[in-house]
ROMI-859485 format. One record per residue (C-alpha): x, y, z; residue number from 1. Coordinates in nm, 4 decimals. Layout:
BEGIN
       c1       c2       c3 resi
        X        Y        Z  NUM
...
This chain:
BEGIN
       c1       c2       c3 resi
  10.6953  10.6037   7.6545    1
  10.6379  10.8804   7.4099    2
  10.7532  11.1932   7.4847    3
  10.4953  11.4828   7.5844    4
  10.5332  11.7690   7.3267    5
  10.3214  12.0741   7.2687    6
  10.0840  11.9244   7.0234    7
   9.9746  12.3336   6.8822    8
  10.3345  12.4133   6.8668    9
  10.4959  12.0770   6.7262   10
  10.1869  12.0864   6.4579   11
  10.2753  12.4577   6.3947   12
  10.6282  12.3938   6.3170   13
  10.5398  12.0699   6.0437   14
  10.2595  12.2285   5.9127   15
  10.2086  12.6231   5.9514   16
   9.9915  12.6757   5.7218   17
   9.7472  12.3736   5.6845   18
   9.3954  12.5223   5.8064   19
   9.3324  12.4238   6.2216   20
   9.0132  12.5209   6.2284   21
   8.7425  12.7191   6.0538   22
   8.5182  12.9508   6.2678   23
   8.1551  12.8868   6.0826   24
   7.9826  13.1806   6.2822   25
   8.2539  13.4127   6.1294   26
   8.4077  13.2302   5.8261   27
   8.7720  13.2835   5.9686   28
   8.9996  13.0045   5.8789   29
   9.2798  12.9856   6.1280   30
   9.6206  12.8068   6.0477   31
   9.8252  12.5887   6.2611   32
  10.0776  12.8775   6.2987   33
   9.7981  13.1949   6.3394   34
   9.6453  12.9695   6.6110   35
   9.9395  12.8323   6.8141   36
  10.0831  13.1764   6.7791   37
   9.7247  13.3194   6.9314   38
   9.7514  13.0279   7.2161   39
  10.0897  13.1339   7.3162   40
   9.9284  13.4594   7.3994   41
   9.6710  13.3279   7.5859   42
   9.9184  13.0937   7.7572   43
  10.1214  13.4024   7.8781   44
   9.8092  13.5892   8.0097   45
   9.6971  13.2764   8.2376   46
  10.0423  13.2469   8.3630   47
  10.0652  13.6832   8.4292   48
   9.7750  13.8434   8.4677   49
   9.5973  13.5396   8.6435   50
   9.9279  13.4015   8.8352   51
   9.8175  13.0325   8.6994   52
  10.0668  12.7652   8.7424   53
  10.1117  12.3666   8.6419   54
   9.8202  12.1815   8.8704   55
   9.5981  12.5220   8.9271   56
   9.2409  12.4506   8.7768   57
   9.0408  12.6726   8.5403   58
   8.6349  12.5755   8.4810   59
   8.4650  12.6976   8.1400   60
   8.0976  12.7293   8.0966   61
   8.0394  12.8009   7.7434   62
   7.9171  12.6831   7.4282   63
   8.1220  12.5810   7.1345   64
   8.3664  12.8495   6.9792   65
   8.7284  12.8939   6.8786   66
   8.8089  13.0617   7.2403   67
   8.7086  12.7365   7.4330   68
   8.9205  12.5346   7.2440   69
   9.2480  12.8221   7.2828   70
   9.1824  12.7557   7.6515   71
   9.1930  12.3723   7.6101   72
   9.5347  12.4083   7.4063   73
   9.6754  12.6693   7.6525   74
   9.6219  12.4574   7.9644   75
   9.7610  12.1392   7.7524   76
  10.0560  12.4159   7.7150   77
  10.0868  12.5173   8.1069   78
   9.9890  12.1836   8.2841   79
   9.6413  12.3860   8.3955   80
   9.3667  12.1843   8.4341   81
   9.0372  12.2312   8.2380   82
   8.7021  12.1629   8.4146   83
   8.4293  12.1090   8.1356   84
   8.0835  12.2845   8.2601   85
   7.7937  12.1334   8.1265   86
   7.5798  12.4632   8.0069   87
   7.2339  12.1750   7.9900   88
   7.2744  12.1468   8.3632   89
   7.0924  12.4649   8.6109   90
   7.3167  12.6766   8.8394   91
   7.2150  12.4828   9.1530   92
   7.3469  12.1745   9.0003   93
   7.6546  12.3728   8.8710   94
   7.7199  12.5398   9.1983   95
   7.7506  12.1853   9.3575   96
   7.9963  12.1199   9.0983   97
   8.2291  12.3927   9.1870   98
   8.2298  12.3427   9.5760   99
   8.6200  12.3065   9.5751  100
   8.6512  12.6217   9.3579  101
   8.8765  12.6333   9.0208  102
   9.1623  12.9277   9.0563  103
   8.9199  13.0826   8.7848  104
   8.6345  13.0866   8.5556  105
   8.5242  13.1899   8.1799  106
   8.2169  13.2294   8.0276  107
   8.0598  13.2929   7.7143  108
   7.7523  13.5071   7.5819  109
   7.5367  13.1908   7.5454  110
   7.5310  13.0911   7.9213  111
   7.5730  13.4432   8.0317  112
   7.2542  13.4081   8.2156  113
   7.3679  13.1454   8.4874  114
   7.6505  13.3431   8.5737  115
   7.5262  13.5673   8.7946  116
   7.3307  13.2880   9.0454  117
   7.7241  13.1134   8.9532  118
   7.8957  13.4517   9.1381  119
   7.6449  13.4698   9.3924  120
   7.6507  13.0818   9.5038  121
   7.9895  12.9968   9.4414  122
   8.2889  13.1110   9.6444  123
   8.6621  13.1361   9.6273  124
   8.6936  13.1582   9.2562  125
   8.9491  13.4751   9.2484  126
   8.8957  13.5505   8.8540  127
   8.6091  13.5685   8.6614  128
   8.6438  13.5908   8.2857  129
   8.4211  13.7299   8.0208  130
   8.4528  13.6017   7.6478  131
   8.1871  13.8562   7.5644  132
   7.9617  14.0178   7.7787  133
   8.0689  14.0858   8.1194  134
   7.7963  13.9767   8.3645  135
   7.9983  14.2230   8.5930  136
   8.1748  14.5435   8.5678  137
   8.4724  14.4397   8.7553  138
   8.4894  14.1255   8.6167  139
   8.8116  14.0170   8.3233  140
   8.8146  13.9873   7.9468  141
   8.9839  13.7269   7.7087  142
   9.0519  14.0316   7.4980  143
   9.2882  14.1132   7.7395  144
   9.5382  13.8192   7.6416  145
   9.5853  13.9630   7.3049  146
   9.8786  14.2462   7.4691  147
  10.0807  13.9633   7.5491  148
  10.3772  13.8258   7.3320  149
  10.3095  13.5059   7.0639  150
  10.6244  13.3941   7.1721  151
  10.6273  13.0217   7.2725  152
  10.5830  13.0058   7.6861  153
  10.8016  12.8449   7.9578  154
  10.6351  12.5135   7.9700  155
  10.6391  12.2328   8.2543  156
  10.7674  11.9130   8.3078  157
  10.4669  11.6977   8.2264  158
  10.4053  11.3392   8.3037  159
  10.1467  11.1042   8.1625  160
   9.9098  11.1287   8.4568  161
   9.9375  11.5085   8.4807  162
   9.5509  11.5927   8.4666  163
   9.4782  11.7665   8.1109  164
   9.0776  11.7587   8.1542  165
   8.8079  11.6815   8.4091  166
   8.5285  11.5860   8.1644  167
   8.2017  11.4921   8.3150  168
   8.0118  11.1733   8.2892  169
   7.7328  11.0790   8.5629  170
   7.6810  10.8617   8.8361  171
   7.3180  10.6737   8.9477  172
   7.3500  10.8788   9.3207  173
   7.2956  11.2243   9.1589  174
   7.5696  11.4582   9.0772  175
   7.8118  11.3424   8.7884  176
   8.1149  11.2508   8.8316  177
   8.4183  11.4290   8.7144  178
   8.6763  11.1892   8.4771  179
   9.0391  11.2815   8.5347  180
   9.1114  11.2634   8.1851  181
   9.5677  11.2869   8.1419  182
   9.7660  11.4057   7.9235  183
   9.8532  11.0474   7.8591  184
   9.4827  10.9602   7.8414  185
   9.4048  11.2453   7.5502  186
   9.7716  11.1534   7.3777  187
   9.6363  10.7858   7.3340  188
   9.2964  10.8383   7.2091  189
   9.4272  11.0215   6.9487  190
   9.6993  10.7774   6.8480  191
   9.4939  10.5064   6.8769  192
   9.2553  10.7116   6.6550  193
   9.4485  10.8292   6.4131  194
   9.6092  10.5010   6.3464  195
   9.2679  10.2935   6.3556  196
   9.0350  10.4657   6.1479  197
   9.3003  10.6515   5.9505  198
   9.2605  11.0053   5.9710  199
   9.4934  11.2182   5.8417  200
   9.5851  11.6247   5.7539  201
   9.2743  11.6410   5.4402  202
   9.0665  11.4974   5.6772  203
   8.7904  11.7179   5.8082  204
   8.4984  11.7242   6.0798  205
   8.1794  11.9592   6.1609  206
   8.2656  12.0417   6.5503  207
   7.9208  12.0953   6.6489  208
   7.8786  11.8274   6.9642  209
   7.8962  12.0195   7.2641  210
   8.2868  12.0660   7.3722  211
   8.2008  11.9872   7.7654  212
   8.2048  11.6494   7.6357  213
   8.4150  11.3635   7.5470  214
   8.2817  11.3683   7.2063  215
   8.2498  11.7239   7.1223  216
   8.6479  11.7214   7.2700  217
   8.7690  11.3978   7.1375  218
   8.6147  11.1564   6.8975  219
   8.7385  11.3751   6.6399  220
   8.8817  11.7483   6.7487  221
   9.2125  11.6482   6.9024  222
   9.2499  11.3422   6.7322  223
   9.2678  11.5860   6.4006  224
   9.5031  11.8660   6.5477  225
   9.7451  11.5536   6.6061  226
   9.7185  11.4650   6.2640  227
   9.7013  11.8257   6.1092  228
   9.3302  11.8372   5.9853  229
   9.0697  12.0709   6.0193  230
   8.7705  12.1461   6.2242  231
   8.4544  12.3409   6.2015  232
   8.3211  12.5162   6.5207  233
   7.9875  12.5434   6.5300  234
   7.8140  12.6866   6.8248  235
   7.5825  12.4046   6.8332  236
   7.3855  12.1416   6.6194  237
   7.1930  12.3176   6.3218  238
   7.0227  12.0859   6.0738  239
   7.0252  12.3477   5.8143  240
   7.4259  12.4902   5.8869  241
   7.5134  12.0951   5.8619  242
   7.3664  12.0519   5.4992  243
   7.5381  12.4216   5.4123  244
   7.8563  12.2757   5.4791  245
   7.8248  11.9147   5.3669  246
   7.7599  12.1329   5.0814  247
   8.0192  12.4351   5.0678  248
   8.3321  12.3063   5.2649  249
   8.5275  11.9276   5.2087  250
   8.3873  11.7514   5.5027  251
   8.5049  11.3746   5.5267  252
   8.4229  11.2595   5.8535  253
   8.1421  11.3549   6.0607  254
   8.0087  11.2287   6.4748  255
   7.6346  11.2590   6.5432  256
   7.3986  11.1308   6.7911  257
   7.0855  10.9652   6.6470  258
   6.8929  11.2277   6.6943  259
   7.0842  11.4591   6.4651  260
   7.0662  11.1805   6.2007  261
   6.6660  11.1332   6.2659  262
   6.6768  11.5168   6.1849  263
   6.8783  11.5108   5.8595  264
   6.6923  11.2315   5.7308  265
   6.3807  11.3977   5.8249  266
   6.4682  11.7180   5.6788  267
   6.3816  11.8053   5.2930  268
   6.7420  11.9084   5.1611  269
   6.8150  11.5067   5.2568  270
   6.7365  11.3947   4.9140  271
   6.8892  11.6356   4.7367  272
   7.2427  11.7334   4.9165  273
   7.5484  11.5442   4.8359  274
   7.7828  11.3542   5.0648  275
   8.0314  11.2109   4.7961  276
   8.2957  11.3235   4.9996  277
   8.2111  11.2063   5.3282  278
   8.4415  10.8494   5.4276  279
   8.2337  10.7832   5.6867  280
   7.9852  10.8627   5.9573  281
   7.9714  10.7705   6.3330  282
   7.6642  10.7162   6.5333  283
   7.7347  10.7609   6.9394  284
   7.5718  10.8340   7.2585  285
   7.2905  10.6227   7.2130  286
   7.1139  10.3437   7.0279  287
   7.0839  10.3625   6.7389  288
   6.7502  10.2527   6.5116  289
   6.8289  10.0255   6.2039  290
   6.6346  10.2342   5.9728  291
   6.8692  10.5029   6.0035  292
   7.1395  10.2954   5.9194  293
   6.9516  10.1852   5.6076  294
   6.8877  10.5100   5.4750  295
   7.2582  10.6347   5.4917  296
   7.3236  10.2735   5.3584  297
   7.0602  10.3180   5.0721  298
   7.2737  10.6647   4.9735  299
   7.5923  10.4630   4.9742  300
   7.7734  10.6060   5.2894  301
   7.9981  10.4639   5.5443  302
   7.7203  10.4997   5.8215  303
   7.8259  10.3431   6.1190  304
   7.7683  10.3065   6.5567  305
   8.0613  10.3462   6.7824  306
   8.0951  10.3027   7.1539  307
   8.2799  10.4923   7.3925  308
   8.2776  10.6458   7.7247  309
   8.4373  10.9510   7.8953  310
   8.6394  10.7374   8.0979  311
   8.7672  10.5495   7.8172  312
   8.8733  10.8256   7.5639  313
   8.6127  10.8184   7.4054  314
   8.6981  10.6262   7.1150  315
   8.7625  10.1802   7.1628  316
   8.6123   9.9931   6.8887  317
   8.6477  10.0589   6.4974  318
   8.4600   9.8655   6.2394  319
   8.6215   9.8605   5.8726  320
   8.4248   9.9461   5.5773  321
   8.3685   9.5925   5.4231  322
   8.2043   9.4463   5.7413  323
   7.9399   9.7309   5.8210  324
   7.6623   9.5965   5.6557  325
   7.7704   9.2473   5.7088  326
   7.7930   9.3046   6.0852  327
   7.4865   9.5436   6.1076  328
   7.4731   9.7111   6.4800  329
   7.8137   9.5808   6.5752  330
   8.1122   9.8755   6.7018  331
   8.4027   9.6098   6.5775  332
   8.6812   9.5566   6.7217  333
   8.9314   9.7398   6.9581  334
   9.1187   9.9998   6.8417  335
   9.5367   9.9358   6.8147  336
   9.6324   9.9874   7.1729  337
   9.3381   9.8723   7.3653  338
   9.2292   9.5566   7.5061  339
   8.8710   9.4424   7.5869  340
   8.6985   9.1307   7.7326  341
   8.3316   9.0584   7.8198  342
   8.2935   8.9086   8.1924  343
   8.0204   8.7499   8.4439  344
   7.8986   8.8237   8.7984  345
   8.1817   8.6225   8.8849  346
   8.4413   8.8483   8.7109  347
   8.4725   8.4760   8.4442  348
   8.5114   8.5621   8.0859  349
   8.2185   8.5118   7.8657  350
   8.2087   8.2636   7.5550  351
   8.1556   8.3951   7.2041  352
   7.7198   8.5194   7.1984  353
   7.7737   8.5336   7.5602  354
   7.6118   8.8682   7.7222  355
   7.8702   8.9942   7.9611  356
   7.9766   9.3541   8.1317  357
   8.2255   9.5042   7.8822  358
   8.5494   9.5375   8.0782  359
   8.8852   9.7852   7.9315  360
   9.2405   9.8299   7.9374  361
   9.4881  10.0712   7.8155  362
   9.6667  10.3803   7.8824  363
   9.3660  10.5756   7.7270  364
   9.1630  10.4873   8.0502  365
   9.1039  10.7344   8.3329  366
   9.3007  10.7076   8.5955  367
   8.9701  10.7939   8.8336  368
   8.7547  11.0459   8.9115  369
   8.8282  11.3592   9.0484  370
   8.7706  11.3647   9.4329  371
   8.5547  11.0818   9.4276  372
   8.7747  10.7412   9.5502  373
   8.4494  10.5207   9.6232  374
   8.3159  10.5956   9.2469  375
   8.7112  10.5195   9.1201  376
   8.7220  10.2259   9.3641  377
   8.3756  10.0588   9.1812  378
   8.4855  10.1410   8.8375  379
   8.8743  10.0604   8.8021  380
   8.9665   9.6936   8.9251  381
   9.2743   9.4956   8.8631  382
   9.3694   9.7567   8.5679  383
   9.0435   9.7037   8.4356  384
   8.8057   9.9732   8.3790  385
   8.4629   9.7877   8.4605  386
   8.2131   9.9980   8.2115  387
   7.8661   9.8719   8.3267  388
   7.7637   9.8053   7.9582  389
   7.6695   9.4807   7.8913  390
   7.7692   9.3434   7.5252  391
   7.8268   9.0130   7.3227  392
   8.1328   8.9267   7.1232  393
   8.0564   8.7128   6.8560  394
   8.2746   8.4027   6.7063  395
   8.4574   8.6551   6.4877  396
   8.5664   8.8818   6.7550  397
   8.3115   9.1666   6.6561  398
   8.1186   9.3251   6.9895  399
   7.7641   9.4324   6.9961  400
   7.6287   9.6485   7.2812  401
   7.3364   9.5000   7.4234  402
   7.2130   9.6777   7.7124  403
   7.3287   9.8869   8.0238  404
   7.3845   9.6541   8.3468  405
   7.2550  10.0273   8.5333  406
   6.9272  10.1617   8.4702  407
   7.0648  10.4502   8.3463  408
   6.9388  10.5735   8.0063  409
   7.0170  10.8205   7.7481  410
   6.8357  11.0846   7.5665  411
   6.9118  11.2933   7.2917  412
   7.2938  11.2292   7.3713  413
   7.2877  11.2805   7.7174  414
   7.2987  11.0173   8.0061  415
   7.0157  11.0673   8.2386  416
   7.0056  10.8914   8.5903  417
   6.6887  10.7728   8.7377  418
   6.7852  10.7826   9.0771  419
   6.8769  11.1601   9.1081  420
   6.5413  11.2421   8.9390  421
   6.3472  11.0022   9.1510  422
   6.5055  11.1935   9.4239  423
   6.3754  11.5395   9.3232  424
   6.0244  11.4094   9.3021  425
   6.0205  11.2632   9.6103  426
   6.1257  11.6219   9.7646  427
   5.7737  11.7291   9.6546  428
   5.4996  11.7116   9.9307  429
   5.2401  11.5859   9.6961  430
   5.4131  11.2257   9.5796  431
   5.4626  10.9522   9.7960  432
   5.6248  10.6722   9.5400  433
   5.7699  10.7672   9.2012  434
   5.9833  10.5089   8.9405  435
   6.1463  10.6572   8.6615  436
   6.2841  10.4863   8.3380  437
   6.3445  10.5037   8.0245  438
   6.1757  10.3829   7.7533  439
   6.2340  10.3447   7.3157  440
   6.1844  10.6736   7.1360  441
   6.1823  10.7394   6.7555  442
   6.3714  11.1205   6.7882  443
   6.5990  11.1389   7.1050  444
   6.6726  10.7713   7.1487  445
   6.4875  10.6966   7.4950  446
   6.2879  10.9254   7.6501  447
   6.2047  10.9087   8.0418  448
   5.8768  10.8242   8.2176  449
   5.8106  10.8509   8.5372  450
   5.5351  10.6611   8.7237  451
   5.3873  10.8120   9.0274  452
   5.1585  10.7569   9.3317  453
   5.0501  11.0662   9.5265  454
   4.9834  11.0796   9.8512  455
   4.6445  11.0086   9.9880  456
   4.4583  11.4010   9.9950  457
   4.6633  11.5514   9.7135  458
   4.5827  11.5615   9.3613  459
   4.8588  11.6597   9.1342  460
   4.9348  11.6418   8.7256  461
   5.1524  11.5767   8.5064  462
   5.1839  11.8928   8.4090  463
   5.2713  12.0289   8.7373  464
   5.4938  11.7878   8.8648  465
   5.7380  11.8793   8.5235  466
   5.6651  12.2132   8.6256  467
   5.7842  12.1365   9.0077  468
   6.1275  11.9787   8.8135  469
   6.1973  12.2977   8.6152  470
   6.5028  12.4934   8.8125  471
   6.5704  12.1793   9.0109  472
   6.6863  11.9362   8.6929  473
   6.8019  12.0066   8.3616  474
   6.5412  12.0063   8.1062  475
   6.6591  11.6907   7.9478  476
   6.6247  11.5351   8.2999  477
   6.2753  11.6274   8.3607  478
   6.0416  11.3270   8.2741  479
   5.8824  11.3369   7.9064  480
   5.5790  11.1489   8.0074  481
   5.4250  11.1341   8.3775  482
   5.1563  10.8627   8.4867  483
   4.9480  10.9249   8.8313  484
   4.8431  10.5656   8.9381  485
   4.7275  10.4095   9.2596  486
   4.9663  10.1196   9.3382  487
   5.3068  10.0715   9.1902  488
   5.4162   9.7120   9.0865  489
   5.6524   9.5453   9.4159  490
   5.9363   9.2704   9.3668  491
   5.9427   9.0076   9.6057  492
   6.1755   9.1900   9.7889  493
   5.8989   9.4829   9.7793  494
   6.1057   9.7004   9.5685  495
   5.9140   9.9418   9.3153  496
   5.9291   9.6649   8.9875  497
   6.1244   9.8862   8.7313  498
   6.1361   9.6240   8.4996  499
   5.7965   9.5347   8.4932  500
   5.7401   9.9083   8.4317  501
   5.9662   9.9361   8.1433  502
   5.8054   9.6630   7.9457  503
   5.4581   9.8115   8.0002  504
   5.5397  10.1304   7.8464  505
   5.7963  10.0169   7.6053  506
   5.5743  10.1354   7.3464  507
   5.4467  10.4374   7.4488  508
   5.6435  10.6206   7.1624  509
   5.6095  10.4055   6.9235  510
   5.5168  10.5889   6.5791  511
């Protein structure tokens, strides 16, 4: 087993002054050696000032910048663990998130305004740390870790299954669940990266997924500090900062969800900008529509759909340049050190065209999820990590991801759960039945569409039911469409008919 090195310091020392990252807000470039040295400092300050240790737990609620990714590399430094706040989520959903409270917590200016309900709802987090404002007077500063020496810290003994990350994905029963993601876990997603799609130190990536997950953290980021390249921090997706530096800065690889790609294509510098130096794009987090395939295809780049999941990485399948428009929608084939089958009801391998529940094995896998031993127990079996996806393998060994065996969809990038929204509209006095699903749409993906009968007296709308969900769900949560009706479709079994739903309004957003 390979040895567990400081990845900022080890990089530092073979390549000091190859450019880490590039802050796009400010224009800094930061070397390997300016930024490990600025990590060690940070690294000290956890261990003084906040008395953190190996195994004591540190949340972040911020959006992208250079200081949320110091913390990642000083915690991979100390053996802290990092718990990944999704900012899209509301503070009651967040304060349910830290009921066993982290040793301490950082924010940034962006989700400043959370903080406060945070402080007042959440207990037994000793430090709270500013990276700008201060939401209170007595609360701590980063700034403060800059006194402290650049020298390299004492670090642990760490083992493969010492928790680097807890990196949220979701679960159908309403809060998400929290992926223990290892140091061995992040170490092999970026081997298995680096060696499969063959990155390397000139390669470089526009960091503008959100870092609270997998993807913003490690389809590319750490996979490139491993290898030596270079990232670009943006705070968040901009349409017309992407095309600026597509334009200004060598970019070579790039990770979008399809509805960043609907909005370059859409946008009128598409035409015109030039992405000669781009090997190749990745589409994730959702389906993907052919067209927007063709239209990268049409300007002769490497445009291609991956599959991952948080528990898994992210990255598992690669498909090589000479078979993406021969095997059109397909993610490829596993990635070096990972192994993959497709299985029945039965737990029976599938044939070849066979749709079966994508199974996964290899040290990259979570080893569960944090707290949680019934969601573990359903999702790890055997050594397999059972993913819920269903997908086809076809008599080449190239897999296709066909559908989701949960009803669980995904919009704009984000996995939404019927089930905990279905719950939140049945804790309004007005509804008596509500379905919710989701359905094809041409920006974000799928959309969600709730279908709801009200009880007998009460007359609500659309509009105010989405209004009722606003503080209680994240925005991206809240239903797109709402229909009022009088009788919802029954199974056999007198279950509200979901998929006789779906078809109905499978065209609802159909341009």
């Amino acid at each position: 087993m390979l040895l567990l090195t400081d990845w900022l310091a080890q990089r530092a020392s073979l390549s000091p002054t190859q450019i880490a990252l590039v802050d796009q807000a400010s224009g800094e470039r930061i070397s390997y050696e300016d930024w490990n040295r600025k990590v060690n400092q940070l690294a000290h300050y956890l261990q003084t000032e906040l008395g953190l240790k190996k195994g004591h737990r540190i949340a972040v609620l911020a959006h992208n910048c250079v200081s949320y990714l110091d913390l990642c590399m000083a915690c991979g430094k100390l053996g802290i663990i990092l718990q990944q706040m999704n900012w899209r989520l509301s503070a009651d959903e967040l304060a349910q998130l830290l009921d066993e409270a982290p040793q301490a917590f950082f924010y940034n200016d962006p989700t400043l305004p959370m903080v406060p309900t945070l402080q007042e709802k959440v207990s037994g987090i000793e430090h709270w740390i500013a990276m700008g404002e201060k939401a209170r007077p007595e609360d701590l500063h980063l700034s403060g870790a800059s006194s402290f020496p650049s020298s390299q810290p004492e670090r642990p003994e760490l083992s493969w299954d010492d928790p680097w990350f807890l990196c949220y994905t979701g679960g159908t029963t309403g809060l998400p669940k929290a992926a223990i993601l290892s140091h061995g876990n992040v170490l092999t997603n970026a081997i298995n990266t680096v060696v499969s799609w063959g990155l390397d130190c000139n390669d470089m990536a526009v960091l503008n997924a959100p870092l609270f997950h997998t993807g913003g953290l490690n389809v590319f980021t750490l996979p490139l500090v491993y290898a030596g390249g270079t990232s670009i921090v943006c705070e968040s997706f901009n349409v017309d900062i992407l095309f600026d530096l597509l334009e200004q800065e060598p970019v070579t690889v790039f990770f979008g969800v399809p509805t960043m790609f609907v909005m370059m294509q859409e946008h009128d510098r598409w035409e015109s900008s030039d992405f000669s130096r781009l090997k190749f794009v990745i589409s994730g987090g959702a389906p993907c529509p052919m067209p927007i395939f063709e239209k990268f295809w049409a300007r002769d780049i490497e445009f291609k759909t991956g599959y991952g999941l948080t528990e898994a990485g992210p990255n598992t399948f690669w498909l090589s340049s000479e078979y993406i428009q021969k095997k059109p929608g397909s993610v490829g084939k596993p990635l070096m050190h990972i192994e993959v089958s497709l299985v029945d009801e039965q737990d029976k391998v599938v044939g070849a065209d066979e749709v079966g529940e994508l199974r996964i094995r290899g040290s990259h896998v979570t080893q569960g999820y944090w707290n949680n031993p019934k969601g573990t127990a359903e999702s790890l079996k055997n050594g397999w990590l059972y993913t819920g996806d269903l997908a086809t393998c076809d008599a080449d060994g190239f897999y296709y991801i066909v559908g989701r065996r949960k009803d669980m969809f995904i919009s704009g990038g984000e996995n939404v759960y019927p089930a905990e929204i279905e719950s939140v509209l049945h804790e309004n006095e007005e509804i008596a039945e509500a379905a919710v699903f989701g359905v094809p749409h041409p920006k974000w993906g799928e959309a969600g569409v709730a279908v709801v009968r009200a009880l007998d007296g009460y007359h609500p709308t659309s509009g105010s039911i989405q209004e009722y969900c606003k503080g209680k769900l994240a925005k991206y949560k809240i239903p797109r469409r709402i229909f009022l009706v009088d009788e919802l479709p029954k199974t056999g079994a007198g279950k509200i008919d979901k998929k006789q739903l779906a078809h109905a309004y499978k065209d609802l957003f159909a341009s």
